[in-house]
PAKOLGU-819346 format. One line per 3 residues: number of its first residue (from 0); for each residue x, y, z of N, C-alpha, C. Coordinates in Angstrom, 2 decimals. Atoms other than C-alpha are relative to their C-alpha. Layout:
% PAKOLGU-819346
NUM	X,Y,Z,X,Y,Z,X,Y,Z  ... .
This chain:
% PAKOLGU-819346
0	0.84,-1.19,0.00,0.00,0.00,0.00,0.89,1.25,0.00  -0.79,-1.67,-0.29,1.50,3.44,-0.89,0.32,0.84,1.12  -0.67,-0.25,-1.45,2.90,5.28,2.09,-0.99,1.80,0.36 .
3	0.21,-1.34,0.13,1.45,8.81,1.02,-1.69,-0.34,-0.27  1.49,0.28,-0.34,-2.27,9.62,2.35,0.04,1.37,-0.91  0.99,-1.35,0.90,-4.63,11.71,-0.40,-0.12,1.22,0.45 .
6	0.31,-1.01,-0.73,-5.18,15.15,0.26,-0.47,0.92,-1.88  0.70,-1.01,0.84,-7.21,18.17,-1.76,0.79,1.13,0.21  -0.92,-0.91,-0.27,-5.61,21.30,-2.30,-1.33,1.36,-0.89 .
9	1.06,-0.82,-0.27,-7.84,24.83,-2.66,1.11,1.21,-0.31  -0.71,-1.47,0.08,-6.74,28.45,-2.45,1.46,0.11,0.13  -2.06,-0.55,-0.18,-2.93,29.59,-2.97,-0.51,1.31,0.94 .
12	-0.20,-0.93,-1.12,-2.33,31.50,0.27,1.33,0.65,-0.48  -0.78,-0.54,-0.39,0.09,34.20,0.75,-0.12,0.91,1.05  0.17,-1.02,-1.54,1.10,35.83,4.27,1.48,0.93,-0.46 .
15	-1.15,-0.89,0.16,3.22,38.99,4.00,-0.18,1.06,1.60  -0.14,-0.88,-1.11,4.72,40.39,6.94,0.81,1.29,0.03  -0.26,-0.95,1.40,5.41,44.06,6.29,0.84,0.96,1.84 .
18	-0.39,-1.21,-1.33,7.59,46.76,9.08,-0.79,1.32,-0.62  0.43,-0.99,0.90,6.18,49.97,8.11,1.12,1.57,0.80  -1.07,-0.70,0.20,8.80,52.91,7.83,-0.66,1.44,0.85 .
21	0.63,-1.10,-0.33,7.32,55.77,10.30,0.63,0.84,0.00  -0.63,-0.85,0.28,10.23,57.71,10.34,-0.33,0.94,-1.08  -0.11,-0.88,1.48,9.78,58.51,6.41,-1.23,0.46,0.05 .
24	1.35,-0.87,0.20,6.01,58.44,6.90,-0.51,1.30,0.95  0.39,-1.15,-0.68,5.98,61.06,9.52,0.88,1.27,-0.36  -0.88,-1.52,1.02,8.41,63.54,7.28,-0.42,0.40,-0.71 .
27	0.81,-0.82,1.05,5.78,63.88,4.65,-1.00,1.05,0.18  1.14,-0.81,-0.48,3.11,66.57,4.75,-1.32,-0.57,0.29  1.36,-0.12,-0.56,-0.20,66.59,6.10,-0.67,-0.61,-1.53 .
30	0.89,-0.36,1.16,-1.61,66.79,2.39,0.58,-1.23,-0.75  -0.54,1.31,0.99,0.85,63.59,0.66,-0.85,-0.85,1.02  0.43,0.83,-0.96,-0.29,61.41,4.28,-1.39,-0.62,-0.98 .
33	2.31,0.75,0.29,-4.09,61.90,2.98,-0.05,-0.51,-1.23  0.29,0.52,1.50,-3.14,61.05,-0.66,0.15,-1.08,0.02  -0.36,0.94,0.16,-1.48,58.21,0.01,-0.71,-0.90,0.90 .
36	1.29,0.99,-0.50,-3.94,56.75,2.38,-0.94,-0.41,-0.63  1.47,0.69,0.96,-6.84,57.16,0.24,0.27,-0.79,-1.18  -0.56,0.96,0.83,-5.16,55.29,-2.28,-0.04,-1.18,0.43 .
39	0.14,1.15,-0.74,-4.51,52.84,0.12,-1.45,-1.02,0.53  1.08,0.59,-0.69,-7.88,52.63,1.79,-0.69,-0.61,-1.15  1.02,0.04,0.83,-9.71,52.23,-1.67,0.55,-1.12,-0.71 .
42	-0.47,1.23,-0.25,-7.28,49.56,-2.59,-0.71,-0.99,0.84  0.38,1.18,-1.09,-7.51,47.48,0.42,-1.62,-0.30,0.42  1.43,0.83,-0.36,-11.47,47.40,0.56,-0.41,-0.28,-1.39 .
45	0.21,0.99,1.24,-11.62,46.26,-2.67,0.62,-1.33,0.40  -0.54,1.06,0.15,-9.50,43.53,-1.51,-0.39,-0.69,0.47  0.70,0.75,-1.50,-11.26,42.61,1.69,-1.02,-0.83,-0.14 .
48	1.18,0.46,0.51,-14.24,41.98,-0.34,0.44,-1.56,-0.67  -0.27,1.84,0.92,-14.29,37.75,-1.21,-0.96,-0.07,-1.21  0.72,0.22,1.51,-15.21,37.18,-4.39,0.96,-1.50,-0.74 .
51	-0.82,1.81,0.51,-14.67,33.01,-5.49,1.30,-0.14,0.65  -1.10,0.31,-0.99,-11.94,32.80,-3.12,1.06,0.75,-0.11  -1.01,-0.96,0.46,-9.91,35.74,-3.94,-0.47,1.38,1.30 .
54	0.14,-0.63,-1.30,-9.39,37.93,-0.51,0.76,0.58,0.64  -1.02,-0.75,-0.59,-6.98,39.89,1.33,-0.11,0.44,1.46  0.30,-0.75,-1.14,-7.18,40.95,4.69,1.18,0.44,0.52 .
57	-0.99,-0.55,-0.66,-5.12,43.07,6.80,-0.13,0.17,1.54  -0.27,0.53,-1.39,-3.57,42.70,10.58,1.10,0.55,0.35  -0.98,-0.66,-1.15,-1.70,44.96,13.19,0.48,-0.78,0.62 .
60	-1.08,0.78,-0.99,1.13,42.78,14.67,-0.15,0.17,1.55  -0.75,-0.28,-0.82,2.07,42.54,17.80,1.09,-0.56,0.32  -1.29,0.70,0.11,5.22,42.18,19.08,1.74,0.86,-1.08 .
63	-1.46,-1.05,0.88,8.85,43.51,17.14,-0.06,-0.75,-1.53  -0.22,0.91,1.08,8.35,40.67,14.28,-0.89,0.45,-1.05  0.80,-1.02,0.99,6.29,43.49,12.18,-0.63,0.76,0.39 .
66	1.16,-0.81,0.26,3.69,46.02,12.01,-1.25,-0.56,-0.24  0.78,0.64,0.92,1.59,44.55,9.58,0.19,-1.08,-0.74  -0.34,1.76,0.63,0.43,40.96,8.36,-1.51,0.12,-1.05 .
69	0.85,0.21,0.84,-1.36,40.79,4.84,-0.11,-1.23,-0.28  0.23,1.80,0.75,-2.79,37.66,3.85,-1.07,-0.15,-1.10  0.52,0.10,1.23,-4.08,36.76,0.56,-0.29,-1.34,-0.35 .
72	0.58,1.20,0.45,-6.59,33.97,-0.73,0.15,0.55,-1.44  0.01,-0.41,0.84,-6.07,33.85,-4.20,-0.55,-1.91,-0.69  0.10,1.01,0.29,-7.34,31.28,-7.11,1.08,-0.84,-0.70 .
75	-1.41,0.53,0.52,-3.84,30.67,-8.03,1.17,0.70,0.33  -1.46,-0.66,-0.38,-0.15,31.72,-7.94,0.18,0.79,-1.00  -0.18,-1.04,0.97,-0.48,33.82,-10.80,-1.07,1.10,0.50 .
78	1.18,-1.21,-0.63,-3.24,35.98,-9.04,0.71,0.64,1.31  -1.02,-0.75,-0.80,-0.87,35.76,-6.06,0.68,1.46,-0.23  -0.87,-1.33,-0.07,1.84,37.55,-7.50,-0.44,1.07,-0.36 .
81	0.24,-1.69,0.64,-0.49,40.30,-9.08,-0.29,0.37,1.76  0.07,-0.87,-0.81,-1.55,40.68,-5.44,1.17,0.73,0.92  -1.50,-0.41,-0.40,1.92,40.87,-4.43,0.52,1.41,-0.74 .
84	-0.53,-1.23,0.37,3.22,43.29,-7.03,-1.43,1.38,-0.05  0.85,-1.11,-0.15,-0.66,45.31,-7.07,0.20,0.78,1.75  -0.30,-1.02,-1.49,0.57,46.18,-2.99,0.97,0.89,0.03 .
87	-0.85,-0.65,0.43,3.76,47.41,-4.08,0.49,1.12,-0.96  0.15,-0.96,1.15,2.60,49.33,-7.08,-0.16,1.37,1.17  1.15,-1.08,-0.60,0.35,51.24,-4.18,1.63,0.87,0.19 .
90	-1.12,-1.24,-0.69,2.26,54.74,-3.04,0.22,-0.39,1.13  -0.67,0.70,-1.41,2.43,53.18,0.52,0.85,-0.90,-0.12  -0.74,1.03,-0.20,4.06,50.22,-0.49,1.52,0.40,0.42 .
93	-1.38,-0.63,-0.13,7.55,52.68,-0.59,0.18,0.51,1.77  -0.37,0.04,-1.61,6.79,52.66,3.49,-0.02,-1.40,0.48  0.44,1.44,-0.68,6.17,48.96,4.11,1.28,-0.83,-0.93 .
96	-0.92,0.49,0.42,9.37,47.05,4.07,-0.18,-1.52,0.81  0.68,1.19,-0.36,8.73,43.50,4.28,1.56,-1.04,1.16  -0.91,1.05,-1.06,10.42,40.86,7.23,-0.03,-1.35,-0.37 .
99	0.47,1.28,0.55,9.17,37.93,6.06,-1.41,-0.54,-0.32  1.17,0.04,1.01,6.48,36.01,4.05,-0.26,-1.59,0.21  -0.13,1.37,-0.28,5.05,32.56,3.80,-1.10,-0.52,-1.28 .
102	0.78,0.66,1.45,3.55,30.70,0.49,-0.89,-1.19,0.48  0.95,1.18,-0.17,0.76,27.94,0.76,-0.48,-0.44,-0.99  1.36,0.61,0.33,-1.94,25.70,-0.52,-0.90,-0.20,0.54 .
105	1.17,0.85,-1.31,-5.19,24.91,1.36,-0.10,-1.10,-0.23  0.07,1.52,0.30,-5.03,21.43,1.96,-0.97,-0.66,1.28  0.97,0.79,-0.92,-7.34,19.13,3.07,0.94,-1.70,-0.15 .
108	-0.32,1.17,-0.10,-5.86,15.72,4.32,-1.11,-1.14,0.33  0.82,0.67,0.07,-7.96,12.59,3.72,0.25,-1.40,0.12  -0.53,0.83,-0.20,-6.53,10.35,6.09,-1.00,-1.66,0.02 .
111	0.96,0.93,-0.18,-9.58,7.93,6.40,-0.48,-0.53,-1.59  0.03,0.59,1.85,-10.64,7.47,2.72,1.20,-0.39,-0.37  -1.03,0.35,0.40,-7.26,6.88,1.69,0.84,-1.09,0.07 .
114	-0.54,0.73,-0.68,-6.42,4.18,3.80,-1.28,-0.95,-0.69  0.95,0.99,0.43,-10.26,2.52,2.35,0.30,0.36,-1.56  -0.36,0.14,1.62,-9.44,3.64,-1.33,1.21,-1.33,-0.18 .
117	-1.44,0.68,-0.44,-5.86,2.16,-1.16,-0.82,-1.49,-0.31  0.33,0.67,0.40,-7.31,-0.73,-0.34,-1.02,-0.90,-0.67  1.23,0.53,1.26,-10.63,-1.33,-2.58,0.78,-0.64,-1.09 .
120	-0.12,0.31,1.82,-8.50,-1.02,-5.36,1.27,-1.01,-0.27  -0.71,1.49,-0.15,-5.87,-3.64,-4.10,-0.63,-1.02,-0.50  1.16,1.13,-0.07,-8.54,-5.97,-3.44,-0.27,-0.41,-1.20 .
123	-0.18,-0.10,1.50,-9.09,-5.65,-7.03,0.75,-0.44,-1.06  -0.92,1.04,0.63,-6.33,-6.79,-8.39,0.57,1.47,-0.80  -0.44,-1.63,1.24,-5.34,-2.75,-9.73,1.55,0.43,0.63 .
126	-1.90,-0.81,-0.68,-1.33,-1.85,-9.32,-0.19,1.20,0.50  -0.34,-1.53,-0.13,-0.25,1.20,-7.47,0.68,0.58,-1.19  -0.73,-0.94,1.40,0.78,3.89,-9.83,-0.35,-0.27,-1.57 .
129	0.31,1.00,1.44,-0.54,1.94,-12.95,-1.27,1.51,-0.53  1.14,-0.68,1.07,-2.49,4.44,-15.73,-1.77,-0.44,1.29  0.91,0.53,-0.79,-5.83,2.67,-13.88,-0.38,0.34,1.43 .
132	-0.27,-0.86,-0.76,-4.61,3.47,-10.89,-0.16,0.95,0.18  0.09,-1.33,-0.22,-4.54,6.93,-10.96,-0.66,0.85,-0.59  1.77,-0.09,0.57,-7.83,7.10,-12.86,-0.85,0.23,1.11 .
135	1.24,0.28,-1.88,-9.60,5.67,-9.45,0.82,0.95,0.67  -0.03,-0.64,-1.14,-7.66,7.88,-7.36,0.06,1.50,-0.19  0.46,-1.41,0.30,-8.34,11.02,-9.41,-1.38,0.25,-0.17 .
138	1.72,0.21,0.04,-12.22,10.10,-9.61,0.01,0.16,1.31  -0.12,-0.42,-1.17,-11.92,10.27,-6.03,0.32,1.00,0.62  -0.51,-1.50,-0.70,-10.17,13.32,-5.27,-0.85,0.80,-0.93 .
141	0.96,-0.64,0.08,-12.81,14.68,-7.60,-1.21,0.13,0.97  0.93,-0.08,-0.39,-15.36,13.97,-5.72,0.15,0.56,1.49  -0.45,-0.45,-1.42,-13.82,14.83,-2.50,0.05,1.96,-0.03 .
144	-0.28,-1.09,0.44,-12.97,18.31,-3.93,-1.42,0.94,-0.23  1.72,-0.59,0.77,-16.93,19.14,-4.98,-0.56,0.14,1.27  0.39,0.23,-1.25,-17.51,17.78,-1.50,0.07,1.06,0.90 .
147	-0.45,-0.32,-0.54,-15.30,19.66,0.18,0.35,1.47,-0.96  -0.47,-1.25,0.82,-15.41,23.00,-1.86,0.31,1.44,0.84  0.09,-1.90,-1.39,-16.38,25.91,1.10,1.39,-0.34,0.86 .
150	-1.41,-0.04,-0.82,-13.18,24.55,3.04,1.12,0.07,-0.76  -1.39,-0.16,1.42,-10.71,24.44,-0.15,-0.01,1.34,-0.45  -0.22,-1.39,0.98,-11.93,27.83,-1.41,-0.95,1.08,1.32 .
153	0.69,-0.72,-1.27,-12.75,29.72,2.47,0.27,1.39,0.01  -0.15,-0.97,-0.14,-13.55,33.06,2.88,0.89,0.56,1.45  -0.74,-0.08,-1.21,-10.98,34.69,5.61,-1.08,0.88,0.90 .
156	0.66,-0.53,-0.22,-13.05,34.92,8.14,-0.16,1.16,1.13  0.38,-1.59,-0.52,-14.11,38.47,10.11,0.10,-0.16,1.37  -0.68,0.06,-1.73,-12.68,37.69,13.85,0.58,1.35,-0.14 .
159	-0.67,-0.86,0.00,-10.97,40.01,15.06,1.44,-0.18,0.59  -1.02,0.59,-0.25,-8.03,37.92,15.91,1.03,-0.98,-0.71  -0.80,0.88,0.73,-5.36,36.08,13.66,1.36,-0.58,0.64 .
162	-1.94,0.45,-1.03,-2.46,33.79,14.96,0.43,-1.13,-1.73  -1.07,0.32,1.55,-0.08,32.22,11.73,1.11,-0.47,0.63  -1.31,0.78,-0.62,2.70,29.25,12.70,0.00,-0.45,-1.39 .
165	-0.38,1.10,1.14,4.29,27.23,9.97,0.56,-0.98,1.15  -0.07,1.14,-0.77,4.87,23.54,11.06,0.38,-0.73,-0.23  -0.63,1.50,0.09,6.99,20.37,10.51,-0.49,-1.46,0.83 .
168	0.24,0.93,-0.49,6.63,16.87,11.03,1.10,-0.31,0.40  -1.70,0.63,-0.67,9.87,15.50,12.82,0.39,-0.93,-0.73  -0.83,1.12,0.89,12.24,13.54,10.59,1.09,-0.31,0.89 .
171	-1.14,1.22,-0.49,14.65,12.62,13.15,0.77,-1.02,0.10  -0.85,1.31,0.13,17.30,9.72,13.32,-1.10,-0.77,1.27  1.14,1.28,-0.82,14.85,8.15,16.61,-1.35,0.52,-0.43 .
174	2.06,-0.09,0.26,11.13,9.90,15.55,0.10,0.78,-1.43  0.22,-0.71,1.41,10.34,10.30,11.81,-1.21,-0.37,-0.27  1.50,-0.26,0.12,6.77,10.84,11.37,0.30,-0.70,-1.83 .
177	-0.02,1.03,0.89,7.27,9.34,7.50,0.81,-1.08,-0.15  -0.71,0.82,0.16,8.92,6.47,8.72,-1.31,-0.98,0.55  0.71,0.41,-0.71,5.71,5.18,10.38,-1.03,-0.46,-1.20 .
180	0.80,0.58,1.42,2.74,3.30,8.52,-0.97,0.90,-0.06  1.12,-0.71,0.42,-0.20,4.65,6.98,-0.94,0.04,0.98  0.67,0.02,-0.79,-2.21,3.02,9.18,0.08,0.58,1.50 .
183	-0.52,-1.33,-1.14,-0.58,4.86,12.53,-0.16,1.73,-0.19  0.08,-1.36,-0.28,-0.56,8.03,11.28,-1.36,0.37,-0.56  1.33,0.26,-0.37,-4.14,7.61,10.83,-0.72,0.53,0.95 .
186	0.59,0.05,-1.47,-4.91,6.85,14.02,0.71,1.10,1.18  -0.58,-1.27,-1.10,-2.59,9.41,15.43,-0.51,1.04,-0.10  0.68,-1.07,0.67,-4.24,12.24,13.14,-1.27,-0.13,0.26 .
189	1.36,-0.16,-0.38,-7.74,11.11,14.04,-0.46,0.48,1.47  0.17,-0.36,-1.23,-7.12,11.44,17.54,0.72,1.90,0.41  -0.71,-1.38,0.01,-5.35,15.08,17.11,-1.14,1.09,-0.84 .
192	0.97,-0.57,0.28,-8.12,16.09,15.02,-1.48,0.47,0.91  1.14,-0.04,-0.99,-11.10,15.26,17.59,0.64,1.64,0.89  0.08,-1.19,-0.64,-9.23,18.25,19.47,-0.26,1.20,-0.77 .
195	0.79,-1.45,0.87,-9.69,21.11,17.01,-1.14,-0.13,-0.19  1.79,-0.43,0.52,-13.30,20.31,16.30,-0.86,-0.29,1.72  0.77,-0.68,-0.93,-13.82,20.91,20.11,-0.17,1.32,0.55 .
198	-0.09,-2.00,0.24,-12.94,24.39,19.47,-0.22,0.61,-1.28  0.82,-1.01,1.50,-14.76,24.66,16.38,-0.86,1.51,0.58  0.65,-1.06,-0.28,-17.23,27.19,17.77,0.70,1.01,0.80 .
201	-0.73,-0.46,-0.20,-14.67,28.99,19.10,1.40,0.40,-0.53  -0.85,-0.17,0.73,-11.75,29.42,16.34,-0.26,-0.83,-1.08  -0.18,1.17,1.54,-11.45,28.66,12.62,1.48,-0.35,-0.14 .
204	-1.50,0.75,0.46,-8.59,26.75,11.61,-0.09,-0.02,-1.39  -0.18,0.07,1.42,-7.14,26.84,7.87,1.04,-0.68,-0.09  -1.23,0.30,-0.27,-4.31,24.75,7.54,0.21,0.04,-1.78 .
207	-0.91,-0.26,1.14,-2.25,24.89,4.32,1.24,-0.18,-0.10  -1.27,0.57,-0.21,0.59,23.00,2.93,0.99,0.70,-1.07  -0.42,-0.27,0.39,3.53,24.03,1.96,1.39,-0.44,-0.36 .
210	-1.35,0.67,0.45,6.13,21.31,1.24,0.42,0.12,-1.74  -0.43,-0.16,1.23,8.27,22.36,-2.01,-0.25,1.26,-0.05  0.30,-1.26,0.50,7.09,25.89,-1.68,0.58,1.40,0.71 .
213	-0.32,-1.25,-0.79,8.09,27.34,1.60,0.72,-0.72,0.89  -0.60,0.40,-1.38,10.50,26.55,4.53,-0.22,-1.06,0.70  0.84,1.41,-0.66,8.04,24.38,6.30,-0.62,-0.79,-0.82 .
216	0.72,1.13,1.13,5.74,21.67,5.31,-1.56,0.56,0.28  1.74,-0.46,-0.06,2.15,23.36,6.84,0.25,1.06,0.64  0.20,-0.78,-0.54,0.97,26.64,7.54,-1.03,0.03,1.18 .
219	1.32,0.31,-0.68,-1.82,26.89,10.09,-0.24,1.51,0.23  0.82,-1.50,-0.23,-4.08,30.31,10.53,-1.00,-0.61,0.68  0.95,0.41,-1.11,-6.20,30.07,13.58,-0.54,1.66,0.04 .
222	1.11,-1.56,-0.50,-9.50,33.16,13.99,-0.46,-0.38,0.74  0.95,0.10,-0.89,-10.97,34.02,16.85,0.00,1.26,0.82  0.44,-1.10,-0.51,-12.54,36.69,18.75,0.62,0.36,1.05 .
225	-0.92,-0.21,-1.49,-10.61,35.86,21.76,1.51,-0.55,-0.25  -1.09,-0.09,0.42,-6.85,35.80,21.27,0.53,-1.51,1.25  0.19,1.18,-0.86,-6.98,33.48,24.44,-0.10,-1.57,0.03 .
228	0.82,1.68,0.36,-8.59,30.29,23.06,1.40,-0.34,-1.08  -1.51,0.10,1.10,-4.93,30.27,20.54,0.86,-0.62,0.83  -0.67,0.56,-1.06,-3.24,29.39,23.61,-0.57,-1.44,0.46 .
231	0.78,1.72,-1.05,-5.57,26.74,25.19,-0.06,-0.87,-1.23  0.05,0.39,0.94,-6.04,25.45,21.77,1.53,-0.92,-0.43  -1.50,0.53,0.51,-2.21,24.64,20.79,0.23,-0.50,1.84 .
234	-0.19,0.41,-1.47,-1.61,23.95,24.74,-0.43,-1.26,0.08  0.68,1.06,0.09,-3.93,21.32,24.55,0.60,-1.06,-1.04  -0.24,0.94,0.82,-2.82,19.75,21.50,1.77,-0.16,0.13 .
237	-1.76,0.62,-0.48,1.24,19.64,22.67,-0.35,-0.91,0.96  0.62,1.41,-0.29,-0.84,16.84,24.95,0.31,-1.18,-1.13  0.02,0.83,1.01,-1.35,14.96,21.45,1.45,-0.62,-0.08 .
240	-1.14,0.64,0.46,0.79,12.38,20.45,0.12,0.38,-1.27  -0.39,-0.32,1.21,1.24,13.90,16.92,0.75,1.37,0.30  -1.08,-1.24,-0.20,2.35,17.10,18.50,1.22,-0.22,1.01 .
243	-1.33,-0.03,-0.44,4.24,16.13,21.14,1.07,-0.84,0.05  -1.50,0.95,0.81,6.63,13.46,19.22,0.21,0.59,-1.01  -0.58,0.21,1.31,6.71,14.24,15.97,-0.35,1.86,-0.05 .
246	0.06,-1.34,0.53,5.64,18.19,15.83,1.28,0.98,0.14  -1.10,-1.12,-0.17,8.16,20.97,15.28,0.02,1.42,-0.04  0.79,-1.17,0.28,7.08,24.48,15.37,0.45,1.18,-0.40 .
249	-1.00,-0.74,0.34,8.32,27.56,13.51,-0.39,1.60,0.99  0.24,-1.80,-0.87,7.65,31.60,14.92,-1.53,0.15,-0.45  1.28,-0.20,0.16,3.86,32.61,15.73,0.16,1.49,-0.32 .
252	0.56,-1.25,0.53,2.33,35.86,13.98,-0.93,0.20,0.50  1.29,-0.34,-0.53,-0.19,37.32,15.92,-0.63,1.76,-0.38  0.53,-1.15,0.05,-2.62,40.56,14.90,-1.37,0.24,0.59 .
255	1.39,-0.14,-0.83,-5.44,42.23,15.46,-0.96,0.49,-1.65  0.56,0.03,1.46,-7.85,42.63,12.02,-0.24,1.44,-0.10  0.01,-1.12,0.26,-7.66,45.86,10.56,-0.74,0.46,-1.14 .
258	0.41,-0.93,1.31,-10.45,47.36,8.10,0.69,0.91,-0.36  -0.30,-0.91,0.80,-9.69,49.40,5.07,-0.21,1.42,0.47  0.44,-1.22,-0.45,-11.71,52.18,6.64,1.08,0.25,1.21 .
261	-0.74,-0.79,-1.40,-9.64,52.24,9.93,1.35,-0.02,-0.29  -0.92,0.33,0.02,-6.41,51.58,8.24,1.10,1.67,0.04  -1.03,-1.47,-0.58,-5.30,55.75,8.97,0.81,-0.24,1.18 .
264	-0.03,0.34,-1.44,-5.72,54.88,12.35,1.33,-0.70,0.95  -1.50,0.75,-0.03,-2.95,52.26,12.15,1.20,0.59,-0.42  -1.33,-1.02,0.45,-0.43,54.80,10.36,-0.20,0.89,1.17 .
């Protein structure tokens, strides 16, 4: 049985974490400030607005590790980079000097089907990897994908709280999370899951992968109204046996959600 569990993949994410230059912006006049805001503001609520999974929102840091954290749903990596170079075009962009950034996919992992696909099509008498093969297991990830469309293509949603980790699985010489079987990391992921969906009504989770694209192998974006429940939430799950053997964790981003309209406010 193949070693690698199915997964769906959805919106190209990008997170840009931006310093913003107050020195220069508090040397200009009164009269450039307001030009270059309203530019800004009329921008950024065009962006805010979701339309087919194409979204932007913006987020006051805290902390020294930025200012500002843009994040962008887009329906591809070519829409990305226009939103990348359309921020930079703006007249503000020449105050917002970026710290670091982080590329994605939205991925949905589909550890339970994968493990009953797998083997249907054994049973069968159908090779892995064979033309046939990868017929049945693209008829499947269709249907999973149609299924699963509002979580592959999610609007970012209107908390007023964002927290942003990227995340590894441990490859270690004693604990390597793909050294283990299909069927284990299964059962390790089913039981690590039951904890986020007891804080569904209390934080959304987006996770998004990013092996081959970015640093880590998953992003994770956690909303919620209370900045609080981010803590008890990850606290809880360094309990898990998926987090606390095999997880590895990179630097958290935390803001606070910033409309277009109030975005003076923040300069």
């Amino acid at each position: 049985m193949p070693p690698v569990p199915l997964s769906v993949e959805g919106a190209s994410v990008l997170h840009q974490m931006m310093r913003f230059r107050r020195p220069a912006w508090r040397a200009l006049s009164p009269a450039a400030r307001a030009d270059i805001l309203a530019e800004a503001t009329s921008a950024l609520a065009l962006l805010e607005r979701p339309a087919e999974g194409r979204q932007s929102a913006l987020f006051s840091m805290l902390g020294h590790k930025g200012d500002l954290m843009f994040i962008h749903f887009r329906r591809s990596f070519e829409e990305l980079n226009q939103a990348q170079l359309g921020l930079a075009r703006l007249a503000i962009g020449d105050f917002l000097e970026p710290t670091t950034s982080y590329l994605s996919i939205v991925e949905l992992g589909i550890y339970e089907s994968t493990a009953k696909v797998y083997g249907a099509l054994i049973e069968k008498g159908i090779q892995p990897y064979t033309n046939e093969w990868k017929q049945e297991i693209e008829a499947t990830l269709h249907r999973h994908r149609q299924a699963m469309s509002p979580r592959l293509w999610p609007e970012i949603p209107a908390t007023k709280y964002a927290c942003f980790y990227p995340m590894d699985r441990r490859r270690g010489e004693s604990k390597n999370w793909y050294e283990e079987s299909l069927a284990d990391r299964q059962r390790m992921m089913e039981k690590h899951g039951a904890i986020g969906r007891r804080y569904a009504g209390e934080v959304r989770q987006i996770i998004s992968g990013s092996i081959g694209l970015d640093d880590w192998e998953w992003g994770v974006d956690l909303f919620a109204e209370d900045p609080a429940i981010f803590k008890r939430l990850i606290y809880e799950m360094r309990f898990d046996e998926v987090s606390a053997v095999y997880a590895l964790f990179g630097s958290f981003y935390v803001g606070v959600r910033v409309p277009a309209a109030e975005l003076g406010g923040v300069l």
